[in-house]
Each structure stands twice: as C-alpha cells, then as structure tokens.
C-alpha positions in Angstrom: -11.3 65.9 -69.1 -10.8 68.0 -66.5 -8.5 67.5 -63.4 -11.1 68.3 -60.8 -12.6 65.3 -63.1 -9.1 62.9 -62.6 -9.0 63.6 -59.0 -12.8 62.7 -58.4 -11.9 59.2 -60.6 -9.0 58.4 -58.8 -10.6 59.1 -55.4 -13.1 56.9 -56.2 -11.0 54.3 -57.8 -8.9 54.1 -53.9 -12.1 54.4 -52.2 -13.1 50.9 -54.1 -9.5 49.3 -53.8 -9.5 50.2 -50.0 -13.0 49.3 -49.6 -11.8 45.6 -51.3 -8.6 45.5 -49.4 -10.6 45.9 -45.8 -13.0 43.2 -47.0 -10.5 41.3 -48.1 -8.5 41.9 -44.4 -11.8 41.6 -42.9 -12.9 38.1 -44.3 -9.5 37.0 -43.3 -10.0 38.0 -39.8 -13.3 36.1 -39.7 -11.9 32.9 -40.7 -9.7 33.0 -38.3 -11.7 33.4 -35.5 -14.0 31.1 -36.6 -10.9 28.6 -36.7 -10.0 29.9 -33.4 -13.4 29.2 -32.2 -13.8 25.9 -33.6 -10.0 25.3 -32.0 -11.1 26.1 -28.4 -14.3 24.2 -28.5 -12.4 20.9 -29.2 -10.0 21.8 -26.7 -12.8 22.3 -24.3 -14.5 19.5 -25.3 -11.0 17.7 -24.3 -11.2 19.5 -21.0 -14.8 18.1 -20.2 -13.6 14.6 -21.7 -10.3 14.6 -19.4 -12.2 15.9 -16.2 -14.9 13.3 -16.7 -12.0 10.5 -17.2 -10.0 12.0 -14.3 -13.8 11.7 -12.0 -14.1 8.0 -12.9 -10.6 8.0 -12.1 -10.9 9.0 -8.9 -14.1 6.7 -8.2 -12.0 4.2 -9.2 -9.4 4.9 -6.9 -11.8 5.5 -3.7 -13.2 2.3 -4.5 -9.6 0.8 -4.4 -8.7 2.3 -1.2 -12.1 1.4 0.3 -11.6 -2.1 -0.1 -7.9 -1.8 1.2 -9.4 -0.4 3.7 -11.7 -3.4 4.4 -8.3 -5.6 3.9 -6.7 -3.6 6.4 -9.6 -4.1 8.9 -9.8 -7.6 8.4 -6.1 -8.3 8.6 -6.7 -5.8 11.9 -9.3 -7.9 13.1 -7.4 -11.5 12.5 -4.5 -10.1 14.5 -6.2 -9.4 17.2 -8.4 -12.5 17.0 -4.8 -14.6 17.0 -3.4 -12.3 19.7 -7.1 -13.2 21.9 -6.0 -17.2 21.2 -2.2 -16.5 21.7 -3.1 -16.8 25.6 -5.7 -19.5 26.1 -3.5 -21.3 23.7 -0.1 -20.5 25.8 -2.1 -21.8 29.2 -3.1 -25.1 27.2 0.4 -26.0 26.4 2.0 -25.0 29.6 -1.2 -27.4 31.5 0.1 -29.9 28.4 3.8 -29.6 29.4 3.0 -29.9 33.0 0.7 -32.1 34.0 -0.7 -33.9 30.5 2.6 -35.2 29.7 3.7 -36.7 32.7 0.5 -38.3 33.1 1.0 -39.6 29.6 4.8 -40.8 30.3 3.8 -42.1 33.8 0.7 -44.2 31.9 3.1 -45.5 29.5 5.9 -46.9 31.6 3.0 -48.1 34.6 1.3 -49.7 31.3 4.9 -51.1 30.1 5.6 -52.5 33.9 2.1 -54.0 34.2 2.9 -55.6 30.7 6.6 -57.0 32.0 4.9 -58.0 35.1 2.1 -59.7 33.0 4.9 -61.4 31.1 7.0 -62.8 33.6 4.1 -64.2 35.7 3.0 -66.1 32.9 6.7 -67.3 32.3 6.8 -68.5 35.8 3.1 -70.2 35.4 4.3 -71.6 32.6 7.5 -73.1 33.3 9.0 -71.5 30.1 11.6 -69.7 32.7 14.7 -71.3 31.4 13.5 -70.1 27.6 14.3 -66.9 27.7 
C-alpha cells in the first residue's frame, strides 16, 4: 500500500471516531437538557402550585380580617350604644338618689309610726298597758 493510501485510511478512520465522539458529546448534551427541561417544569409547576396556595391564602386572610372587621364594628357599635345609656342611666340614679329614696325612707318610718301608733292605741283600748 501506498502512503497517499495510509493517509486517506487514517483520515477516514478520525473522521469516523470524531464523528462518534460528537455524537456521543451530542447525545449527552440532549439528555441533559431534556433533564433540565423536565427539572424546570416541576419547578414551575411548584411555582403555579405555591401561587395558587399563597391566593387561597390570601382569601383566607381577607376573609379573616373582614369579619374582624365586623367584630370591631359591632364592639364599635356596643360602645357607643352603652355610652348612649350611660346618661339616661346616670339621670335615673341621681332622680333615685334624690327624690326615690327619701320617699322610700320617709314611707317606711311614716309606715313604722302609723304601725307604733296602731300598737299603742290598741294597748290602751285594751287595757294590756301594764303588760308591756
């Protein structure tokens, strides 16, 4: 054989190798972006699951503040309500204080009088004076 012959064999022979080895590289690189791939659409799919768990979240929450809301409102409105009675209420003891009781204390002791009266009369009637 001739050497023009060797070269052309051996050419061809690294052509093939080199043509192997980039399909090798090649293949290598497609599995891993196709890993790559598959990685980032789980981790989007993570995203999507963690933003729709972080919405209902939030629902949640806006539903919790709305009804403290309402229990702020209502505790609002009962406040004021007591502070509306808190007068009418301080007027009604002050007329009880004033004129209520001392009509009450004044009927007691005119009842307890008429009562003594009541009992010494009929003592005297009676003639049990000396008894007592």
């Amino acid at each position: 054989m001739d050497p023009l012959s060797i070269l052309y064999i051996a050419l061809a022979i690294s052509a093939l190798v080199l043509s192997i080895g980039i399909t090798y590289t090649l293949l290598g690189i497609r599995r891993n972006a196709e890993q790559l791939t598959q990685r980032l659409d789980e981790t989007l799919r993570q995203v999507e699951m963690t933003a729709e768990d972080l919405r209902k979240t939030d629902i949640a929450l806006r539903e919790v503040v709305s009804g403290v809301d309402k229990a702020v409102a209502n505790v609002t409105h009962f406040t004021e309500g007591i502070r509306a009675l808190r007068g009418p209420l301080d007027v009604a003891a002050k007329v009880l204080d004033h004129s209520v009781s001392p009509t009450l204390v004044g009927l007691s002791g005119g009842l307890a009088g008429i009562r003594a009266a009541a009992s010494h009369i009929l003592h005297r009637f009676a003639g049990k004076e000396g008894t007592r």
